[in-house]
C-alpha positions as CSV (number, residue, x, y, z in Angstrom):
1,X,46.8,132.8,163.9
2,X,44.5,129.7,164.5
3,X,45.1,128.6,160.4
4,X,48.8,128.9,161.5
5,X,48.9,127.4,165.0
6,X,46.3,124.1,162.9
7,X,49.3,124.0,160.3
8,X,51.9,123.7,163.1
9,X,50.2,121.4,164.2
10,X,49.6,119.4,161.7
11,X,53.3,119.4,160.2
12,X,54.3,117.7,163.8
13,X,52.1,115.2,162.9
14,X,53.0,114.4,159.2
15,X,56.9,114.0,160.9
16,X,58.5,111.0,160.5
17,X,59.7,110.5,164.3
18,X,63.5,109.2,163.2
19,X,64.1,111.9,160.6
20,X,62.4,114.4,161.5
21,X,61.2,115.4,157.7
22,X,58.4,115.0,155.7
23,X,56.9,111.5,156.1
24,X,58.0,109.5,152.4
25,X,56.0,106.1,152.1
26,X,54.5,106.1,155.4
27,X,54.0,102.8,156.6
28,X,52.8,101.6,160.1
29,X,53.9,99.2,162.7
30,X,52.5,96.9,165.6
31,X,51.9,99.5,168.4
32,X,50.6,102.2,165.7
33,X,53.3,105.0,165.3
34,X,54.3,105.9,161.7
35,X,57.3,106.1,160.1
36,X,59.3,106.8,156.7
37,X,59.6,103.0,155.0
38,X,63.5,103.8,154.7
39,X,63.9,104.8,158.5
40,X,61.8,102.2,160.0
41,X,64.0,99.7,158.1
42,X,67.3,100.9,159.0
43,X,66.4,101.4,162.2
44,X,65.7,97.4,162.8
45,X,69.1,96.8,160.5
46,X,70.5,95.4,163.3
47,X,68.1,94.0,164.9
48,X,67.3,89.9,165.5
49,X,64.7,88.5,167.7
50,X,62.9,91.5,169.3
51,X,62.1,94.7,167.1
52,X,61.7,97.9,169.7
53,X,59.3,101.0,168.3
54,X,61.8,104.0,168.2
55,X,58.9,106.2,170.2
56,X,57.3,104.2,172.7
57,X,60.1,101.1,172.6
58,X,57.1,98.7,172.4
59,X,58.6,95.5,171.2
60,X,57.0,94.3,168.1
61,X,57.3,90.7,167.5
62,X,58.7,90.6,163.9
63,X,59.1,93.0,161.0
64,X,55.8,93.7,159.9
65,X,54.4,96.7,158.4
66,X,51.6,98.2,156.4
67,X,51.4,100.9,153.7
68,X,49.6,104.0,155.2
69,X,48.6,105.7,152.0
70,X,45.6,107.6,153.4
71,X,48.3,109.4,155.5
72,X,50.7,109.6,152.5
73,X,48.0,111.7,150.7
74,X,47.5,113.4,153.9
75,X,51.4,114.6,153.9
76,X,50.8,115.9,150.3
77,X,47.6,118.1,151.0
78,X,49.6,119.5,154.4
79,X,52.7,120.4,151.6
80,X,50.4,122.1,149.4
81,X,48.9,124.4,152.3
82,X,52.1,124.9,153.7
83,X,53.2,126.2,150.2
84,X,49.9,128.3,149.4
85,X,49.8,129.6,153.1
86,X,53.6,130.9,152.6
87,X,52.5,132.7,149.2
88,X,50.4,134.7,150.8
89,X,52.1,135.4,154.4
90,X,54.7,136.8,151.7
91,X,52.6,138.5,150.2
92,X,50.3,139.9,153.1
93,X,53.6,140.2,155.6
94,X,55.8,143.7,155.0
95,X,58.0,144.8,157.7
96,X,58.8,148.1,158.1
97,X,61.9,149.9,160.1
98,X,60.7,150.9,163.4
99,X,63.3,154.1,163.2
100,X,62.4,155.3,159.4
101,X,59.1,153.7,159.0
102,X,60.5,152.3,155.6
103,X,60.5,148.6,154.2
104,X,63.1,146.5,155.5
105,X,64.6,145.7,152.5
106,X,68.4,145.1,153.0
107,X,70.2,142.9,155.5
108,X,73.6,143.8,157.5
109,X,75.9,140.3,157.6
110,X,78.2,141.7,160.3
111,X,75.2,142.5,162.5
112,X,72.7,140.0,161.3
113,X,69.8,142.5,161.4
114,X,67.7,144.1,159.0
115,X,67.5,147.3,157.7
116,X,65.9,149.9,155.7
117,X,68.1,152.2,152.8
118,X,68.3,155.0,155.2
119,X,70.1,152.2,158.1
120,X,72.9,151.9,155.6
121,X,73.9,155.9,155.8
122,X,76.9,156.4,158.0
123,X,77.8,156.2,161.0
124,X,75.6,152.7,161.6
125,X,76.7,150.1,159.5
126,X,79.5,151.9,157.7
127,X,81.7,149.3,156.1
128,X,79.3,146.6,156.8
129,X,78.8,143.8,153.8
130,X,74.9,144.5,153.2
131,X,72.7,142.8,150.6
132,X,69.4,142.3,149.5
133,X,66.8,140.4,151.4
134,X,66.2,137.7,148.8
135,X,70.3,137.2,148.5
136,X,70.5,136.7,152.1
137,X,67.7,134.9,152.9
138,X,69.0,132.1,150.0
139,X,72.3,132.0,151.1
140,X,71.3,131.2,155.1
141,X,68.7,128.9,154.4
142,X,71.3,127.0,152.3
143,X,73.4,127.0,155.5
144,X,70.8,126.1,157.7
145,X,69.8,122.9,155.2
146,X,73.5,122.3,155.8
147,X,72.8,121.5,159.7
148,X,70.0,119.3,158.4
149,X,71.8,116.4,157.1
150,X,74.2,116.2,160.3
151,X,71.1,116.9,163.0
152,X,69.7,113.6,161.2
153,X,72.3,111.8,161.0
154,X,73.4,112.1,164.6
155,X,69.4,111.5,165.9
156,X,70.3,108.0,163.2
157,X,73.1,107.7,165.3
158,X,71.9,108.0,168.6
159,X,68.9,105.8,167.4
160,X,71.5,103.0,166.8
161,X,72.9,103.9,170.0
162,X,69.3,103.0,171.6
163,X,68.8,100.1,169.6
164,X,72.3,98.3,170.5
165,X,71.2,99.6,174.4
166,X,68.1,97.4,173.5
167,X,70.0,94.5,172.8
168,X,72.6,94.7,176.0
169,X,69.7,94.5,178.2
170,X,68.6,91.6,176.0
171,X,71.7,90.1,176.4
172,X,72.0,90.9,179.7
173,X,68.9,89.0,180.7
174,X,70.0,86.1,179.0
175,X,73.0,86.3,181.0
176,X,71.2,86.8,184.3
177,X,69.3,83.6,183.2
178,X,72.1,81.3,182.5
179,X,74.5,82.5,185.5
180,X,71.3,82.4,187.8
181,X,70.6,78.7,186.7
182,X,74.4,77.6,187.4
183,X,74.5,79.3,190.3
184,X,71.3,77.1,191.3
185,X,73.2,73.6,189.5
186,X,76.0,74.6,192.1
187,X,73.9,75.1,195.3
188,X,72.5,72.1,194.2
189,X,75.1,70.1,194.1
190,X,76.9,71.8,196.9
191,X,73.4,70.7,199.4
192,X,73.6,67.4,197.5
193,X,77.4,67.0,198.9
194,X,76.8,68.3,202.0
195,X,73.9,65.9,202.8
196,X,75.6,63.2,201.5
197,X,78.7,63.8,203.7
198,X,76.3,64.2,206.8
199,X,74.5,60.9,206.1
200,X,78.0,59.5,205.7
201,X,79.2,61.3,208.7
202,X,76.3,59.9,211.0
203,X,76.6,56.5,209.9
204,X,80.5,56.2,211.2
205,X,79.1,57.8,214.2
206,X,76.1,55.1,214.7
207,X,78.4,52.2,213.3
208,X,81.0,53.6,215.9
209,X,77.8,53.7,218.8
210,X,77.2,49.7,217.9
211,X,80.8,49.0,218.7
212,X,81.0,50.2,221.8
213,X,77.9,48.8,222.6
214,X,78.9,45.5,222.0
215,X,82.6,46.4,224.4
216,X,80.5,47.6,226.9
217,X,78.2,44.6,226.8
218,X,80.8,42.1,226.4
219,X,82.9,43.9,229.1
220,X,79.8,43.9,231.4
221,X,78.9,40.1,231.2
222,X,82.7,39.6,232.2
223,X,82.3,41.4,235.1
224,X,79.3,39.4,236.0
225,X,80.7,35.9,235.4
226,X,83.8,37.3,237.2
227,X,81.3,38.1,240.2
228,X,79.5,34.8,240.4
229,X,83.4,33.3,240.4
230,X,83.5,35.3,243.2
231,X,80.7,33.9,245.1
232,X,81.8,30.4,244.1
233,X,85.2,31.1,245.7
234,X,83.4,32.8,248.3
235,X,81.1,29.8,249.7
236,X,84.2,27.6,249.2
237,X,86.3,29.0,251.6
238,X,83.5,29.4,254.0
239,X,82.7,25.5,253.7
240,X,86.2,24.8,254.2
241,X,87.2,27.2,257.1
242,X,84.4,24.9,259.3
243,X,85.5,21.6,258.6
244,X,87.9,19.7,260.9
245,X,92.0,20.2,260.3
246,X,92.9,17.1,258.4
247,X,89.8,17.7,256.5
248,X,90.2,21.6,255.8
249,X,94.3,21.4,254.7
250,X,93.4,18.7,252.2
251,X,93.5,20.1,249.1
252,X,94.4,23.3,250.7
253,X,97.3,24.5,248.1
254,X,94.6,23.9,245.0
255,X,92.1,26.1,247.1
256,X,95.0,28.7,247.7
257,X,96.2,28.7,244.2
258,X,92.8,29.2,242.5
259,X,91.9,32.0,244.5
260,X,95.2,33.7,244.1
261,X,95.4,33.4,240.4
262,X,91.4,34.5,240.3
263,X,92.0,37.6,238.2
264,X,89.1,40.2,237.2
265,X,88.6,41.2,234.0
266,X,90.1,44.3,232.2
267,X,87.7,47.8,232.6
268,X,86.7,48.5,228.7
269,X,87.6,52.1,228.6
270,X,86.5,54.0,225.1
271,X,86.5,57.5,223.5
272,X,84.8,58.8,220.5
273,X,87.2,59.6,217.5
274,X,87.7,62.6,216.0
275,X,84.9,63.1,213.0
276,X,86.1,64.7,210.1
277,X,84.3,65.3,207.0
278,X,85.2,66.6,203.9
279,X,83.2,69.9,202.2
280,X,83.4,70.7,198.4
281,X,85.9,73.9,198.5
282,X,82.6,76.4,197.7
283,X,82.3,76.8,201.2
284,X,84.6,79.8,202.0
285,X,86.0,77.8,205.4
286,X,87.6,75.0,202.8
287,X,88.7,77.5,200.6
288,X,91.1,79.1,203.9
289,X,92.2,75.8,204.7
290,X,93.3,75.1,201.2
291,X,94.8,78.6,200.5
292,X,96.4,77.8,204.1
293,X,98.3,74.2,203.2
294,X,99.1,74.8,199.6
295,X,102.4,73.4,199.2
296,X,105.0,74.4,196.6
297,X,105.2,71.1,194.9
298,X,108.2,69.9,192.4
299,X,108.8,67.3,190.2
300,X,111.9,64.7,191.3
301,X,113.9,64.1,188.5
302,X,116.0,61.1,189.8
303,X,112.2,59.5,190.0
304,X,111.1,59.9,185.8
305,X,110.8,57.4,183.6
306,X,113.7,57.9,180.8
307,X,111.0,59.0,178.5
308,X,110.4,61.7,180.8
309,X,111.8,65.1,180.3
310,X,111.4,67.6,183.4
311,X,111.7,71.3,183.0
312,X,114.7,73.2,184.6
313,X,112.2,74.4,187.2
314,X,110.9,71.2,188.0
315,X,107.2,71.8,187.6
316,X,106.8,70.4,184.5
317,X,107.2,67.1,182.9
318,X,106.6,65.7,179.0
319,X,107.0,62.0,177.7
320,X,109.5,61.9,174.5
321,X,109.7,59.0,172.3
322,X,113.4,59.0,172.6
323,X,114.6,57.7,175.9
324,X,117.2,59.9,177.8
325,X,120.2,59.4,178.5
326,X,120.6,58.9,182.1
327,X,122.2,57.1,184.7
328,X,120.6,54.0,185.9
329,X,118.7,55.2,189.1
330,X,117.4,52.7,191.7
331,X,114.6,55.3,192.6
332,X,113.5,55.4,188.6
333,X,110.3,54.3,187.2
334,X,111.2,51.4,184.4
335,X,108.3,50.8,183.2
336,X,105.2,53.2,183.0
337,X,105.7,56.7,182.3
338,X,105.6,58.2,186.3
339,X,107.8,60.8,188.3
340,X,106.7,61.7,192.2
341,X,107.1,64.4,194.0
342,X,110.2,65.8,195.8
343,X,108.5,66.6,198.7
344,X,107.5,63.5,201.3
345,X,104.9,64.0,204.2
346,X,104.3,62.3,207.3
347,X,101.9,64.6,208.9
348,X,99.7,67.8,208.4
349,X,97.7,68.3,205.6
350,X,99.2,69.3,202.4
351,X,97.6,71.2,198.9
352,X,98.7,70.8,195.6
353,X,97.1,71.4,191.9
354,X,97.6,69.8,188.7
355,X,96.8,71.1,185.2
356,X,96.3,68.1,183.2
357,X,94.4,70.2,180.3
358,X,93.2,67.6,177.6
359,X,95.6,65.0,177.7
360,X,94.1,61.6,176.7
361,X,96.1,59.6,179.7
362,X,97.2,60.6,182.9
363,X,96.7,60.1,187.1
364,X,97.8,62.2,189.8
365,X,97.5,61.6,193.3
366,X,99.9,60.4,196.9
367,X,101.9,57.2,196.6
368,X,103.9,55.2,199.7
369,X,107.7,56.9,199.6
370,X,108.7,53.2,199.8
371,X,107.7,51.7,196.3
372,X,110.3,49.3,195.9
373,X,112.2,48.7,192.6
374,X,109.9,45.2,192.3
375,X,106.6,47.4,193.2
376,X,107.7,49.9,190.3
377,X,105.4,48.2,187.8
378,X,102.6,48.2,185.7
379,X,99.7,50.5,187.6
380,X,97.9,47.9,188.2
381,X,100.5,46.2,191.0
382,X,100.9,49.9,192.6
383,X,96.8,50.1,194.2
384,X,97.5,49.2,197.6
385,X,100.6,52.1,197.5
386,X,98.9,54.5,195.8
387,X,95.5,56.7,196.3
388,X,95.1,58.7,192.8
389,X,92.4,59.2,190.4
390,X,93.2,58.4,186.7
391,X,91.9,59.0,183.3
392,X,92.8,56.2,181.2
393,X,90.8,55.0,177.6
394,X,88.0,57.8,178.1
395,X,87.1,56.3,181.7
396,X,87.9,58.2,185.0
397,X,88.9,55.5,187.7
398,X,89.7,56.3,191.5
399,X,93.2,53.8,191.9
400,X,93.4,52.9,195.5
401,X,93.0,49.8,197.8
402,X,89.5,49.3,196.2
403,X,89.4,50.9,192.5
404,X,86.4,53.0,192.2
405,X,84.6,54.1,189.0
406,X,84.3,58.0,188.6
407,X,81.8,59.9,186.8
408,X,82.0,63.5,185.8
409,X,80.1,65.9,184.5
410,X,83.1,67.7,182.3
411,X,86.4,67.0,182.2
412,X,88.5,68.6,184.7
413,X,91.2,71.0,182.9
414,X,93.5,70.6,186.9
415,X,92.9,68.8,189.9
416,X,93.2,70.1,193.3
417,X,95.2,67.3,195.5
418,X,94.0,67.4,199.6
419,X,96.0,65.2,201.8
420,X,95.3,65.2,205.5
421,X,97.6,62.6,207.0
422,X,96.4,62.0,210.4
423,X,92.5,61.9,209.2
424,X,93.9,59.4,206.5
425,X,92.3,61.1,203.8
426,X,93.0,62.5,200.3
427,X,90.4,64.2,198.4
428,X,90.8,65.3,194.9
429,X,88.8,68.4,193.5
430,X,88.2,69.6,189.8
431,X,89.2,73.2,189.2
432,X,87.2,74.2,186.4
433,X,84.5,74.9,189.3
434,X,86.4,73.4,192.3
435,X,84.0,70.8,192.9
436,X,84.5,67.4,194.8
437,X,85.3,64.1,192.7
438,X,86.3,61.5,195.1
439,X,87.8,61.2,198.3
440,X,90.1,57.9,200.2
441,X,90.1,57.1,203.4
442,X,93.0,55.1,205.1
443,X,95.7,54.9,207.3
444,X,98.8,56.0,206.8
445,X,102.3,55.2,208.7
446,X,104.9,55.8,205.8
447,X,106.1,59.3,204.5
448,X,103.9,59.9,201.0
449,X,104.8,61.2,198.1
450,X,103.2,63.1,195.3
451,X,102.9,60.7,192.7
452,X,102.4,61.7,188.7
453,X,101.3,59.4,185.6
454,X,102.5,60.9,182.6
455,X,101.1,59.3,179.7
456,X,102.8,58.2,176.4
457,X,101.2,61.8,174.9
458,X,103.4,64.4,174.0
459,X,101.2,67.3,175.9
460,X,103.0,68.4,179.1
461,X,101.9,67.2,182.6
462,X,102.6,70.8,184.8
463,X,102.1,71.7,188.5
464,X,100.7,74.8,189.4
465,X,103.3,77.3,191.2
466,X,102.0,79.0,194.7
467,X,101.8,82.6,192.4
468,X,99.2,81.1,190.3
């Protein structure tokens, strides 16, 4: 029993781990577990950067293997005794029937049991399809050496399962990694903008401070100079009220009319304004605001250029070589490629987006309702009437009274259009991550309209619809 339980042993040893058979060209890797040359190798088939051991998942750091021949020999030797040892368990090994005491020589295929001649007499196995112990034991070890190919292949399988397991959770760190270092780019830029609006913020509020300093002051050395008037006017009429009556009413009506028309100075009454400042759309309170304004935006057709061509539902608009044919429309554009807006505001705040995609030229923004026919020009003659940001010869440009140079990190595939009318301020915002680009301040008296640049490109210029 302990030759057999050592042999036991050492067949598990002389395994190869993946195919469970007789180690052929052992080889072994990094972390010291040995495998079949084949196995190993098919098992890293699939396999790039990081090579995992099929046993302990210990990650090797490239292919690399050596030749184990001492336990090549070793698997040869254990064959041999395994063979031998057989032999003679065969030959030392004779069962007998524990009911006749005879040689179990025959075995029942119904039952799947033994037997001895004297099992086969009736009534036992009567029937029963009985053979010889050799037959049967060759024909079910051919079926059992049918399971073998199938067991292996599905421990290959799951193995290949494992390994593509391996490389999702390498994957899936490099993932983590990426997302976690946008996610710390955003918050970034999101404290960036923050700060920057608070300094901006607390300088209108100190530059506000200074002015009504100066009121105050101003308004305070009035009062005094009005007070020392006072006093002037004060004493005179005292002098004169003792002097004698000829003396006194000369010059009386000049003393009358001066301290009559002696008038004090206005009270400087002030009143901090209303601070607003303006958040990148991250923060979940801007996000409600925006979701809460969105407008429903369309194009105005009696407004295009006649190489514009709006859709039937108005939310789209192309340029088109050919000019339509339209009637001659005092509200048209006649000379760049521009249609606003049906809608005109003249109070509350107002969202629309954009999707400009890659078009080489375009703007988008609010313009003054009133843009005369003479005003309808070049873009150039349309800054103090418009507030838009524009993308024009690879160069983004914020168009308003003061044109403002614009640099962003990618280009923006929409923009997000924020007007707040009494704050006098539209903001725009990218949309491939929602973040701020520029923002104008003014203030506004005349109903404004959304105003759209086309471009003499043939890609469509389209405003997104509430449902999207």
């Amino acid at each position: 029993m302990a030759i057999e339980a050592a042999l036991a042993v050492l067949q598990t040893e002389i395994n190869c781990p993946i195919c469970l058979d007789d180690l052929r060209d052992p080889v072994t890797i990094e972390c010291g577990h040995n495998f079949c040359r084949s196995c190993i190798q098919q098992s890293w088939a699939d396999v790039q950067d990081r090579f995992p051991c099929p046993v302990c998942r210990h990650p090797c750091k490239d292919r690399h293997m050596r030749s184990n021949t001492q336990l090549g020999r070793m698997v040869e030797i254990t064959k041999l005794l395994q063979i031998t040892r057989g032999k003679m368990k065969q030959q030392e090994e004779r069962h007998f029937c524990k009911k006749h005491n005879k040689s179990l020589t025959l075995f029942c295929e119904e039952d799947r049991e033994l037997l001895c001649p004297l099992c086969t007499q009736p009534p036992d196995h009567q029937g029963h399809q009985v053979r010889p112990v050799e037959e049967a034991a060759s024909h079910h070890r051919q079926r059992l050496s049918s399971y073998i190919e199938p067991l292996k292949k599905q421990v290959a399988d799951i193995q290949k399962l494992v390994a593509t397991q391996d490389r999702k959770l390498s994957e899936l760190r490099e993932k983590v990694e990426n997302r976690r270092a946008k996610l710390a780019s955003e918050f970034e830029n999101l404290i960036q903008s923050v700060e920057h609006e608070q300094e901006a913020v607390l300088s209108r509020v100190a530059a506000e401070e200074k002015h009504i300093q100066r009121n105050l002051i101003a308004n305070k050395t009035a009062f005094s100079d009005h007070i020392f008037k006072l006093k002037v006017q004060l004493k005179e009429m005292a002098e004169k009220s003792v002097m004698s009556d000829v003396k006194m009413l000369m010059n009386i009506k000049g003393v009358f009319h001066h301290c009559e028309h002696l008038e004090p100075p206005g009270v400087y009454c002030f009143q901090f304004r209303r601070e607003e400042f303006s958040l990148p759309p991250q923060c979940s309170a801007l996000q409600k605001i925006i979701q809460r304004f969105r407008e429903e935006v369309t194009l105005d057709p009696e407004t295009a250029h006649p190489n514009l061509v709006v859709s039937e539902d108005k939310k789209s608009v192309t340029f088109v070589r050919k000019k339509q044919k339209v009637h001659k429309n005092p509200k048209g554009f006649a000379v760049d490629p521009v249609v606003l807006g049906s809608e005109g505001f003249d109070c509350g705040r107002h969202y629309w987006e954009v999707q400009v995609d890659d078009k080489p030229e375009w703007a988008v923004g609010v313009c003054k309702d009133t843009l005369s026919k003479e005003e309808k020009q070049p873009l150039l003659r349309q800054e103090k009437r418009c507030w838009t940001i524009q993308l024009k010869d690879g160069d983004y440009v914020g168009q308003g009274p003061v044109p403002v140079t614009l640099v962003l990190k990618e280009m923006p595939r929409g923009i997000g259009i924020y007007l707040d009318y009494e704050l006098g301020q539209v903001s725009f915002y990218s949309l491939n991550d929602m973040s701020h680009i520029h923002s104008f301040r003014d203030t506004f008296s005349e109903v404004l309209k959304p105003y759209f640049y086309v471009g003499c490109d043939p890609k469509p210029l389209t405003v997104f619809a509430l449902k999207d």
